[in-house]
C-alpha atoms as a printed R data frame, in Angstrom:
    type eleno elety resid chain resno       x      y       z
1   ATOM     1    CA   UNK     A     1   0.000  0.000   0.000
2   ATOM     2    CA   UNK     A     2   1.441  3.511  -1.165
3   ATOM     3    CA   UNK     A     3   2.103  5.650   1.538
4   ATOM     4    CA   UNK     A     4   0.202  9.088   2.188
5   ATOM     5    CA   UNK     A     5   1.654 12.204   3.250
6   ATOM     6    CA   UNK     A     6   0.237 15.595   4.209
7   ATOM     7    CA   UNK     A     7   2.568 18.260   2.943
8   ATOM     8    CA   UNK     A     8   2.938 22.357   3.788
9   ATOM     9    CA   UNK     A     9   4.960 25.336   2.740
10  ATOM    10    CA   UNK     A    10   4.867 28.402   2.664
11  ATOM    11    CA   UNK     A    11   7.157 31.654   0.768
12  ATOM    12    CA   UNK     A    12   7.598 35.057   1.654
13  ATOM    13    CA   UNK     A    13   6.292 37.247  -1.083
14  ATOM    14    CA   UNK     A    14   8.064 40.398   0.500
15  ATOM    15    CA   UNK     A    15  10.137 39.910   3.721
16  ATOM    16    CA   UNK     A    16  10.799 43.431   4.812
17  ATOM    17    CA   UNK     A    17  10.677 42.401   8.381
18  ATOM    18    CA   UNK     A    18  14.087 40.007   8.000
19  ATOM    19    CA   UNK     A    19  11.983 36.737   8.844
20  ATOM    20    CA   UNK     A    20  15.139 34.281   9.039
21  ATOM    21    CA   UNK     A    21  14.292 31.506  10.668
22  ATOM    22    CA   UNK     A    22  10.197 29.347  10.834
23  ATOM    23    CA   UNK     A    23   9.261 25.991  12.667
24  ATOM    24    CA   UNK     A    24   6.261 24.095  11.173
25  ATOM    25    CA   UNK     A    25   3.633 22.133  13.414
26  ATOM    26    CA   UNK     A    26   1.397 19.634  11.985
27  ATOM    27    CA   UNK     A    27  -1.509 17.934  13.737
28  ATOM    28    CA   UNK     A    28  -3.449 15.147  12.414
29  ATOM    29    CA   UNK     A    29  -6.029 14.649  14.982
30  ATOM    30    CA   UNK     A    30  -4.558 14.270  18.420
31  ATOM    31    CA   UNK     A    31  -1.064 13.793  17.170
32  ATOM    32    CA   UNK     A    32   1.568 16.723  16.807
33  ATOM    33    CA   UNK     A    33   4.545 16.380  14.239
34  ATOM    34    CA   UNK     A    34   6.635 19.277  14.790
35  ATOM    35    CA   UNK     A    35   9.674 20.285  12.644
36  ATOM    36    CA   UNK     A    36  13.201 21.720  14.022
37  ATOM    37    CA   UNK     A    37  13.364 25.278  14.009
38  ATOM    38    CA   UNK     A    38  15.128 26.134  10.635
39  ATOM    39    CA   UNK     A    39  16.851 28.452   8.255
40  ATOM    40    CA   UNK     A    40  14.504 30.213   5.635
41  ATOM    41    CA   UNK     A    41  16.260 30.476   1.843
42  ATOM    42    CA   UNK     A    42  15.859 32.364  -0.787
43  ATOM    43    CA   UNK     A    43  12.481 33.467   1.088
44  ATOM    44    CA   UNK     A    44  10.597 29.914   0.776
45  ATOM    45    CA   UNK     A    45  10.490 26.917   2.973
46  ATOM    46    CA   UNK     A    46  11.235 23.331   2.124
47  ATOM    47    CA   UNK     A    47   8.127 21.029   1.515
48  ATOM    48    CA   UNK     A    48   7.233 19.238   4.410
49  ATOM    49    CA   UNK     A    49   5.307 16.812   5.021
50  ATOM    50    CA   UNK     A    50   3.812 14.038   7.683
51  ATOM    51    CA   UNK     A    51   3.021 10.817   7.365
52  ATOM    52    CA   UNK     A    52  -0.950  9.828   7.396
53  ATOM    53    CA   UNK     A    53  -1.487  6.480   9.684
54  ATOM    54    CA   UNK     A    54  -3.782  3.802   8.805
55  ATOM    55    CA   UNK     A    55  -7.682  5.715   8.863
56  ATOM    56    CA   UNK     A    56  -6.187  9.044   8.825
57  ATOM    57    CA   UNK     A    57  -6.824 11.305   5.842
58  ATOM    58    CA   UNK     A    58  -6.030 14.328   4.547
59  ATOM    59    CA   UNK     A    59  -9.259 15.982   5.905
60  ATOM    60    CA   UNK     A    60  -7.934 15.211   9.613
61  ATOM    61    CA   UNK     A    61  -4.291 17.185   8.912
62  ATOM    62    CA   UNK     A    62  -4.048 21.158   9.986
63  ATOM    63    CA   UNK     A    63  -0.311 23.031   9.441
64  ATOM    64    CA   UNK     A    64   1.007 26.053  11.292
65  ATOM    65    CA   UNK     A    65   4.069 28.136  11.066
66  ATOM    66    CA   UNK     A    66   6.153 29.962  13.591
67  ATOM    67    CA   UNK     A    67   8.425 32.418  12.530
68  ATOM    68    CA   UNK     A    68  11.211 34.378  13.742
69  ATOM    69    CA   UNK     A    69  13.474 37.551  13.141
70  ATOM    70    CA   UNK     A    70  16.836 37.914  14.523
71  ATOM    71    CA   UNK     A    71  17.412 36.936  18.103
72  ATOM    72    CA   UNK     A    72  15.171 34.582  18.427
73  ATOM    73    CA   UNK     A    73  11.921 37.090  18.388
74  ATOM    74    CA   UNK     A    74   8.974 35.003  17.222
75  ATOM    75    CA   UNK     A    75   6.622 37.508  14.939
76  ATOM    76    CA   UNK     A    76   3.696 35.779  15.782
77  ATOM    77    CA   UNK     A    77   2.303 34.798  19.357
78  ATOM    78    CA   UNK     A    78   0.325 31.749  17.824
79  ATOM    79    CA   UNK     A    79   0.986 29.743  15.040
80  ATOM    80    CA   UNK     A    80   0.025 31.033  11.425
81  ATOM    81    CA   UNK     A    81  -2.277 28.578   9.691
82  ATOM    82    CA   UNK     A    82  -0.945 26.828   6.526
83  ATOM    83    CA   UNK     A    83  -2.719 25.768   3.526
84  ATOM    84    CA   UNK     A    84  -2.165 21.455   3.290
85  ATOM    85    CA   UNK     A    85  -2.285 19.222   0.401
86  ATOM    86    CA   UNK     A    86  -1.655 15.354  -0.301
87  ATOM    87    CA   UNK     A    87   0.098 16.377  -2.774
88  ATOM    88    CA   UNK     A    88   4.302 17.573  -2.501
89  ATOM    89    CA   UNK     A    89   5.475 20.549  -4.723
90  ATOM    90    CA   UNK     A    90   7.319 18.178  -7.070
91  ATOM    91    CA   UNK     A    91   4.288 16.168  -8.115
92  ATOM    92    CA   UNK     A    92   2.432 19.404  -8.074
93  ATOM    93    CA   UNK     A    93   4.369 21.047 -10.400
94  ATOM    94    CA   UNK     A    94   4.394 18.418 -12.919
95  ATOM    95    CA   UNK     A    95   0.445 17.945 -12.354
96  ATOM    96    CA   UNK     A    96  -0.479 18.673 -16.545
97  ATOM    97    CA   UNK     A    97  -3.579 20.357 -15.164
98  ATOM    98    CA   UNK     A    98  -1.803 23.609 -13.635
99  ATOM    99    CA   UNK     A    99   0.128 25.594 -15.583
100 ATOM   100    CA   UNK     A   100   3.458 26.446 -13.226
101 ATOM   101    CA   UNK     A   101   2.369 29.576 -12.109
102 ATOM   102    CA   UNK     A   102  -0.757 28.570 -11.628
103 ATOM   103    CA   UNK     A   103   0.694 25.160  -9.610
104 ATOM   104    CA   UNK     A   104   2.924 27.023  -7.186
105 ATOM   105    CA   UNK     A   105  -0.115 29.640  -6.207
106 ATOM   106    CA   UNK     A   106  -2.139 27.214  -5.344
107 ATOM   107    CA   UNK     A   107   0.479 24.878  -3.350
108 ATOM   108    CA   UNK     A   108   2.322 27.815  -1.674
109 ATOM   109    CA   UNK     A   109   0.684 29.727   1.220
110 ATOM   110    CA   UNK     A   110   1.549 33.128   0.621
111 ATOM   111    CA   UNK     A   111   3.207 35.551   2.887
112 ATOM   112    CA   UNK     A   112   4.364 39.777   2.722
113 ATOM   113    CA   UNK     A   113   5.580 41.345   5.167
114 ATOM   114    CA   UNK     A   114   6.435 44.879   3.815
115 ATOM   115    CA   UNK     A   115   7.524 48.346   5.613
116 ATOM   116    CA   UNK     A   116   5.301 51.193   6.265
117 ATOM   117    CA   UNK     A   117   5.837 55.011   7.310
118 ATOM   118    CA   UNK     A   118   4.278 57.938   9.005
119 ATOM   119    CA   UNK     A   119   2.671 60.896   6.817
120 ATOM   120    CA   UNK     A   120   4.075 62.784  10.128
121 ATOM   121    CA   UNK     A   121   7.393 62.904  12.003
122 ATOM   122    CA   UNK     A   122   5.413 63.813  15.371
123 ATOM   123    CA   UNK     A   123   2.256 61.363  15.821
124 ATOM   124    CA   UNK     A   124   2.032 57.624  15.183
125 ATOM   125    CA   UNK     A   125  -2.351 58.168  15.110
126 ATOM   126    CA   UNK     A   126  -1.787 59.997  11.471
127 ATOM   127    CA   UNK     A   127   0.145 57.533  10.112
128 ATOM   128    CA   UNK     A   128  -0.201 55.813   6.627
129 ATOM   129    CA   UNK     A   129   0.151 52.496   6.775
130 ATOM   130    CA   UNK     A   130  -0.674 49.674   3.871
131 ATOM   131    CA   UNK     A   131  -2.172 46.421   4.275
132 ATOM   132    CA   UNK     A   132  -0.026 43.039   4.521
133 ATOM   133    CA   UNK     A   133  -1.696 40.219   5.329
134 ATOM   134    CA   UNK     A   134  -5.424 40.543   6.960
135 ATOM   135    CA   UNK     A   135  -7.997 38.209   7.036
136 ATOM   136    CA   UNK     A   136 -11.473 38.899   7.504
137 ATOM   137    CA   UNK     A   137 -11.090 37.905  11.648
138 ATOM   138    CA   UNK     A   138  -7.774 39.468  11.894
139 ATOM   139    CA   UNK     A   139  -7.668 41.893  14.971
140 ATOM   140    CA   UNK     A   140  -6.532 45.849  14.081
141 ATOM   141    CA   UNK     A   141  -3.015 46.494  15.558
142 ATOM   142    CA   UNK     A   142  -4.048 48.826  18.874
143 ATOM   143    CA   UNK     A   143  -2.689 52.063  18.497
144 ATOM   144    CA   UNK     A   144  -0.368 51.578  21.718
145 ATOM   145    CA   UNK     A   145   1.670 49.188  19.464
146 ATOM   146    CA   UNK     A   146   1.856 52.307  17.009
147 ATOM   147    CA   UNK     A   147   3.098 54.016  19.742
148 ATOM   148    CA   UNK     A   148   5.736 51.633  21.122
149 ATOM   149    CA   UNK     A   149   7.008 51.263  17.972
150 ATOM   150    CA   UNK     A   150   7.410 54.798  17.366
151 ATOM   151    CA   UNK     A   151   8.919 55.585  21.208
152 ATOM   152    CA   UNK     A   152  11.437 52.861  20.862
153 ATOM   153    CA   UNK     A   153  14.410 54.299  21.042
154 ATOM   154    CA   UNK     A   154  13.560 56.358  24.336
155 ATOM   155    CA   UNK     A   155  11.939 53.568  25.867
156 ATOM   156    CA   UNK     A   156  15.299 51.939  25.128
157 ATOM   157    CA   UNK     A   157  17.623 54.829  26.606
158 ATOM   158    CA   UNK     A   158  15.299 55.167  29.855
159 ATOM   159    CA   UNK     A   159  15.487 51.369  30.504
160 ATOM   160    CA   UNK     A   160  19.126 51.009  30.405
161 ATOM   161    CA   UNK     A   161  19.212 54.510  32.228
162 ATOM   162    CA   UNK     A   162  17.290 53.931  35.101
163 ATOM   163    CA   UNK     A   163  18.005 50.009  35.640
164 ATOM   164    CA   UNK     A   164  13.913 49.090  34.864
165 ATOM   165    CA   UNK     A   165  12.524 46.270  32.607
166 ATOM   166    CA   UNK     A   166  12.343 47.433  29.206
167 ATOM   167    CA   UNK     A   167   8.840 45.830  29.303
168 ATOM   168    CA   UNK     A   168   8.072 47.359  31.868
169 ATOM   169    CA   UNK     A   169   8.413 50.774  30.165
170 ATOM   170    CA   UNK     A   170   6.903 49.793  26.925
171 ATOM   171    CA   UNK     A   171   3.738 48.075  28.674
172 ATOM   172    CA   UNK     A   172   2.865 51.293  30.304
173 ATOM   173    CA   UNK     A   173   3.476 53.301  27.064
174 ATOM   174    CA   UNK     A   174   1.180 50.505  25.551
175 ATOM   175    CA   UNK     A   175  -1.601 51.120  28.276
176 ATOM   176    CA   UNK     A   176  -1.809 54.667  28.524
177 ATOM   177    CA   UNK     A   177  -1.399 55.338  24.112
178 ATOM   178    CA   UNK     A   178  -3.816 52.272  23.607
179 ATOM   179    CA   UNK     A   179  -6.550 54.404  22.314
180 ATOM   180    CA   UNK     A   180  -4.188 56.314  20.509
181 ATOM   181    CA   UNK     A   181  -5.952 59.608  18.784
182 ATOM   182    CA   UNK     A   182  -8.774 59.427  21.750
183 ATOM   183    CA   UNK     A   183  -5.573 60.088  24.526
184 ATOM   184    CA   UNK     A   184  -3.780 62.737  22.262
185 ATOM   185    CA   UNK     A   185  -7.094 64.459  21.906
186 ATOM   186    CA   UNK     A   186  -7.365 65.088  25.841
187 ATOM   187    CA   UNK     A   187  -4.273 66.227  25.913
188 ATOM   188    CA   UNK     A   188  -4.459 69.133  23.197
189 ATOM   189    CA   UNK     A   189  -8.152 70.045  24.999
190 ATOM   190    CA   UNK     A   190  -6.491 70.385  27.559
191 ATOM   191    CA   UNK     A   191  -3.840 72.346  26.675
192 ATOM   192    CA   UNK     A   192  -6.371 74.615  24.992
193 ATOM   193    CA   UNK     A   193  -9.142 75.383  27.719
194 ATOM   194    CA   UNK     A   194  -8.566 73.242  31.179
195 ATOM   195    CA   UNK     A   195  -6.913 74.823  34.232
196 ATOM   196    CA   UNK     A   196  -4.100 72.298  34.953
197 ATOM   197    CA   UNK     A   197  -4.247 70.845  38.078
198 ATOM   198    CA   UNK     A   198  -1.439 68.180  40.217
199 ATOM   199    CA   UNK     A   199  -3.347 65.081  39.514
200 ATOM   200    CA   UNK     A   200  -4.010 64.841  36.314
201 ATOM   201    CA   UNK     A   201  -1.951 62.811  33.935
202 ATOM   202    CA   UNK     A   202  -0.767 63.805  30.228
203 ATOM   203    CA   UNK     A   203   2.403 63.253  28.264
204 ATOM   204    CA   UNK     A   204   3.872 60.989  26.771
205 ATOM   205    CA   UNK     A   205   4.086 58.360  29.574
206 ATOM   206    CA   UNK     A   206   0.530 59.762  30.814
207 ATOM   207    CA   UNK     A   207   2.471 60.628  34.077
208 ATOM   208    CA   UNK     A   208   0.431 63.543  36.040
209 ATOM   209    CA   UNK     A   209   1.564 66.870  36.325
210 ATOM   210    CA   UNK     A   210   2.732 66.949  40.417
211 ATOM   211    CA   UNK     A   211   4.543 64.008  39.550
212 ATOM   212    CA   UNK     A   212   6.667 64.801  36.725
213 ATOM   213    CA   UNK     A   213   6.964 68.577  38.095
214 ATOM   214    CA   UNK     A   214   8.778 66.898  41.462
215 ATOM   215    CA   UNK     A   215  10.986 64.470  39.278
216 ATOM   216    CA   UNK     A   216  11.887 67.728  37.796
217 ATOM   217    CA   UNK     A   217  12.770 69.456  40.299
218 ATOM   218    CA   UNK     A   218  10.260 71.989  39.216
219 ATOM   219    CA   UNK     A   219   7.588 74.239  42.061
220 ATOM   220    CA   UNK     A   220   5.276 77.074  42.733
221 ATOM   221    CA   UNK     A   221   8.199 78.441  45.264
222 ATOM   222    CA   UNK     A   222  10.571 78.698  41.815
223 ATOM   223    CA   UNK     A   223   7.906 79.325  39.041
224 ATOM   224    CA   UNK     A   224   4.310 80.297  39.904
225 ATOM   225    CA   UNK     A   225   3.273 78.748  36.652
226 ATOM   226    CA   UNK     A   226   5.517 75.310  36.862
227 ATOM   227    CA   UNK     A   227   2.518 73.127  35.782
228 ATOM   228    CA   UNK     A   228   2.128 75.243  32.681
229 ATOM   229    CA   UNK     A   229   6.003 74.764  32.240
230 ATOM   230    CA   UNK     A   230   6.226 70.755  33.233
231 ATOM   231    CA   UNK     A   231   3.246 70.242  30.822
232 ATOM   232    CA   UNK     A   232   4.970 71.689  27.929
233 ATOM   233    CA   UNK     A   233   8.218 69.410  28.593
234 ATOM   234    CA   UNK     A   234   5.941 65.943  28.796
235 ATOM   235    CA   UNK     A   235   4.267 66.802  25.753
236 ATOM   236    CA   UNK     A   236   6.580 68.008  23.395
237 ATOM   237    CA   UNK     A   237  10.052 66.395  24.764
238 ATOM   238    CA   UNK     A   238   9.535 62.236  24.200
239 ATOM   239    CA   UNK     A   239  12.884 61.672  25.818
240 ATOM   240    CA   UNK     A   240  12.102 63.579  29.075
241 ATOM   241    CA   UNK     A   241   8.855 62.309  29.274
242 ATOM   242    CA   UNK     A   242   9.632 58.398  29.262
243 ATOM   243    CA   UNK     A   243  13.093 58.889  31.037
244 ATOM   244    CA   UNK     A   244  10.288 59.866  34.260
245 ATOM   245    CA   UNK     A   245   8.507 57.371  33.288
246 ATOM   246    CA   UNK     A   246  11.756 54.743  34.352
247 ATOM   247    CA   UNK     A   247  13.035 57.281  36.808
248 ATOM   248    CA   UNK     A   248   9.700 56.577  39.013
249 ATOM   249    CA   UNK     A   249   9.936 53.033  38.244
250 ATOM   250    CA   UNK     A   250  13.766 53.112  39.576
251 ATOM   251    CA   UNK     A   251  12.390 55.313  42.740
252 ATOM   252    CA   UNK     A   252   9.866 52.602  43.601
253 ATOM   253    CA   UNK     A   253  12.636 50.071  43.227
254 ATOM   254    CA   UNK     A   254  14.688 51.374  45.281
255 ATOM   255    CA   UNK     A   255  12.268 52.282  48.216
256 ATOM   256    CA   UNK     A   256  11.296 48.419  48.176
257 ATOM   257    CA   UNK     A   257  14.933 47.233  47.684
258 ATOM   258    CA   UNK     A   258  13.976 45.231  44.619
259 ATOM   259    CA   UNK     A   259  13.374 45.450  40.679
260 ATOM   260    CA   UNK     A   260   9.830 45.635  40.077
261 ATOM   261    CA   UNK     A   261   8.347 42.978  37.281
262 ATOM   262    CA   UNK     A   262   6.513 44.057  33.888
263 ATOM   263    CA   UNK     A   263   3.032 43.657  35.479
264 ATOM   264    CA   UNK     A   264   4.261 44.898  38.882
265 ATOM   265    CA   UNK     A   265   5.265 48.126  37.034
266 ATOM   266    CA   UNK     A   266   2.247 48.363  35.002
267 ATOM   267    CA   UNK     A   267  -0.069 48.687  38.043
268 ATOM   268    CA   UNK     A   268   2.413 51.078  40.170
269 ATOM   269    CA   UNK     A   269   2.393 53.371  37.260
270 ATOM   270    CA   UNK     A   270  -1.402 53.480  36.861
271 ATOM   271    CA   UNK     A   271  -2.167 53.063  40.573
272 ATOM   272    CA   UNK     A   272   0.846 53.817  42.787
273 ATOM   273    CA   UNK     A   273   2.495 52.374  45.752
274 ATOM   274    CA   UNK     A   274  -0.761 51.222  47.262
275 ATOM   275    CA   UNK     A   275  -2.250 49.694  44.315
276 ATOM   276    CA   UNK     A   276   0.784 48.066  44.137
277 ATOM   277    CA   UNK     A   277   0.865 46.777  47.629
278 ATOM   278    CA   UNK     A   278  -2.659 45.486  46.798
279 ATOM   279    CA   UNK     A   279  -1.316 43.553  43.865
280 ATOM   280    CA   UNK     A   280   1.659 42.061  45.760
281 ATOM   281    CA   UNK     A   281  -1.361 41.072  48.028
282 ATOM   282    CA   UNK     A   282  -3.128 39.458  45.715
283 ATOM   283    CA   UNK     A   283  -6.010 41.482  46.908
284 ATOM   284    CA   UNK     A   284  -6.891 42.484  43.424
285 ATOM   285    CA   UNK     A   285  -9.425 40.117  41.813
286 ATOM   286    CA   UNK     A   286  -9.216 38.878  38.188
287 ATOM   287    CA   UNK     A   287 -12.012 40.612  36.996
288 ATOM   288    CA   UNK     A   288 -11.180 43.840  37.982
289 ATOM   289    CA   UNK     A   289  -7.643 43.817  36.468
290 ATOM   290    CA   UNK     A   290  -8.950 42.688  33.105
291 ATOM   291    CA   UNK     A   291 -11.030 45.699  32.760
292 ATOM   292    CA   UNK     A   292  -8.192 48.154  34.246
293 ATOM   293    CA   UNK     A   293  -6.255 50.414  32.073
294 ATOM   294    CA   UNK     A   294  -2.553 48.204  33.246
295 ATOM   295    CA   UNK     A   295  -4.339 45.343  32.699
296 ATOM   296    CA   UNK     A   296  -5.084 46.298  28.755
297 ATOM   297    CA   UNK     A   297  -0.929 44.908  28.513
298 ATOM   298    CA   UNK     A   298  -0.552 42.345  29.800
299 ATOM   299    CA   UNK     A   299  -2.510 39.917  27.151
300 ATOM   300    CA   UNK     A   300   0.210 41.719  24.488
301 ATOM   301    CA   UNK     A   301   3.427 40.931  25.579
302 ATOM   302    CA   UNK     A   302   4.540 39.475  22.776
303 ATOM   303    CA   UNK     A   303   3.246 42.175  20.760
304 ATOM   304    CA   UNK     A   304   4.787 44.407  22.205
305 ATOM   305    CA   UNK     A   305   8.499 43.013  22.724
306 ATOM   306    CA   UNK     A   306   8.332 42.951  18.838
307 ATOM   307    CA   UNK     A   307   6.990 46.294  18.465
308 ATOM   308    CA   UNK     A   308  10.171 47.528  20.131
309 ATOM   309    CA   UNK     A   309  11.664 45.884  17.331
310 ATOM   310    CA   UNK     A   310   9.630 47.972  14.588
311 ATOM   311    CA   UNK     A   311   7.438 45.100  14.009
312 ATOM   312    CA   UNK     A   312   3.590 45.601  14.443
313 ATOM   313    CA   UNK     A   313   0.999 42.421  14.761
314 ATOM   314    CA   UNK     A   314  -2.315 42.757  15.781
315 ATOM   315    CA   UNK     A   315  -2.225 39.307  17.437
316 ATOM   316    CA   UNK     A   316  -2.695 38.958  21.565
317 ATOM   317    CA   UNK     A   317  -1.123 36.045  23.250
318 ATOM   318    CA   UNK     A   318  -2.234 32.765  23.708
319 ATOM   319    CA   UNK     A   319  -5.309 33.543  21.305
320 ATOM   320    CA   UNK     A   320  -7.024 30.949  20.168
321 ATOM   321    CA   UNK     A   321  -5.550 29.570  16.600
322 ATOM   322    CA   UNK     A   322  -8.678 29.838  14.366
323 ATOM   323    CA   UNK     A   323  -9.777 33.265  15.612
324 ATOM   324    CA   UNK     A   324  -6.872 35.073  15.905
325 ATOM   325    CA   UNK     A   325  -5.432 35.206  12.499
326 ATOM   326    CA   UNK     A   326  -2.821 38.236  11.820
327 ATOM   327    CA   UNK     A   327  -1.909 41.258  10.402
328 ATOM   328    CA   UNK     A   328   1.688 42.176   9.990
329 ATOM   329    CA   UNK     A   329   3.982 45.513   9.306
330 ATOM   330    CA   UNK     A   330   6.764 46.660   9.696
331 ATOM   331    CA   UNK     A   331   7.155 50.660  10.549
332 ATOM   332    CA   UNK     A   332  10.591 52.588   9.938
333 ATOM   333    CA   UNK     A   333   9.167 55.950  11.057
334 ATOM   334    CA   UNK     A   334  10.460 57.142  15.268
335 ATOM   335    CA   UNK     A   335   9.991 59.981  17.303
336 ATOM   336    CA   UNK     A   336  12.193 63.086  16.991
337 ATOM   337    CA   UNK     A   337  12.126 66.357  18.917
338 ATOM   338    CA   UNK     A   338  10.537 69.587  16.863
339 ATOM   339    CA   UNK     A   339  11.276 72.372  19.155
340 ATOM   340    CA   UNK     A   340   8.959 74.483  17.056
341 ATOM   341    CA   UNK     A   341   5.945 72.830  18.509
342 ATOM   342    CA   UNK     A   342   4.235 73.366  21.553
343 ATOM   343    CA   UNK     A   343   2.113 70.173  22.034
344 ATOM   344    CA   UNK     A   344   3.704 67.673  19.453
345 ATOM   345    CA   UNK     A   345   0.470 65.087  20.161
């Protein structure tokens, strides 16, 4: 009796994002075949395939693909879905009824992961950005990505400055930016016709105005209008603002003799030293941290590790494979400082 095989592979169409490396999972009802992780040439994998036992068809195989850019950063948080045939690419491409163009198309599943760009070197929200790969489920990338990706570099420089999780300071950008154009909005509002008070937050890092005036070293005793003043450095200086982002971070750290962890960071920033206590305490239930603004992170870690990388996905973690399909870009365009602007946001 001939043997029967379930085959996948897959090609890059456009690889703009350096994908280097992919590992391929097949499961045939309960069973799992799963490849070694391995080099991608000349933009295409090999054609693999598993072996169908006794009973098992065709019907019964499903294919998935993991991929990876340099240093080991997986793009996506679950496996990509991969079209499967019982047929391999050499007997495919011979088949008389395909033309080769025609063959490969419909053997290959089809990847592009291209670059995109701002229209605007001061706001992610106005962006231009061009479709890669969305299905009709595929979730929209949140706008926090946008604006990781676009902070990167001085979420970089106030991690390494202040000795705080890089996470840490990219999950709270995340949080606060994740309804992009809707937080920017309040800001300029408020720029325009509130009276600005200690408590609330704007900036960059969303950090409120007593705070960031005491971090630096700003008061009513040296300027009678040193809110006015601290909000014009948060919202128009991106390095500033996210350096007190990790410079708070690093204060907390230090008052509890310890390094704080990405979720332990998340809810100090949003709720403080007693909110954090609470956490620590595990006096906050479940329910209430899934509908709190930290919590909004913490189901995109992966996300956001490769937004720091450029890379945008609009994939959660641990979603569930066939309702979480993705959408992929990579973005070139950062932040930089326009001293002829009073509120760059």
């Amino acid at each position: 009796m001939t043997a029967k095989y379930c085959y996948a592979r897959f090609r890059l169409l456009k690889n703009n994002i350096n994908v280097s490396e992919y590992q391929i999972t097949f499961t045939i009802n309960s069973r799992k075949l799963k490849t070694k992780k391995l080099k991608l040439e000349n933009n295409k994998s090999k054609d693999h395939s598993a072996l169908l036992l006794s009973g098992e068809s065709i019907k019964d195989c499903n294919a998935f693909v993991d991929m990876y850019i340099d240093n080991n950063i997986k793009v996506n948080s679950s496996p990509l879905i991969l079209k499967v045939s019982d047929t391999s690419l050499k007997e495919g491409l011979s088949d008389i009824g395909f033309s080769r163009v025609t063959s490969i198309n419909y053997l290959y599943t089809n990847f592009s992961f291209d670059v995109t760009s701002s229209n605007t070197k001061q706001n992610p929200n106005t962006r231009k950005t061009q479709e890669i790969r969305s299905l009709n489920n595929a979730p929209d990338i949140p706008y926090g990505l946008r604006w990781v990706a676009y902070l990167r570099n001085e979420i970089t420089k106030s991690a390494r400055k202040n000795n705080v999780d890089i996470m840490a300071i990219a999950s709270i950008v995340f949080q606060e930016k994740y309804h992009g154009i809707l937080a920017s909005s309040k800001n300029k509002v408020s720029y325009l016709i509130e009276s600005l008070s200690r408590s609330s937050s704007y900036g960059y890092g969303e950090m409120q105005l007593g705070m960031a005036a005491d971090l630096l070293g700003l008061s009513q005793e040296k300027n009678p209008d040193y809110l006015t003043e601290t909000f014009n450095i948060i919202t128009t200086d991106a390095e500033i603002a996210i350096d007190l982002v990790g410079r708070n971070i690093s204060n907390e750290q230090n008052r509890r003799n310890k390094k704080l962890s990405v979720f332990e960071a998340t809810v100090f920033h949003n709720a403080g030293s007693k909110g954090l206590d609470s956490y620590i305490e595990n006096k906050i239930p479940k329910e209430r941290i899934v509908k709190s603004i930290y919590g909004r992170s913490w189901q995109w870690q992966n996300a956001i590790k490769l937004a720091l990388t450029g890379v945008l996905i609009g994939q959660p973690d641990n979603c569930e494979l066939n309702n979480c399909d993705a959408y992929i870009e990579k973005d070139v365009s950062v932040w930089k400082f326009n001293p002829s602007m009073k509120t760059q946001f």
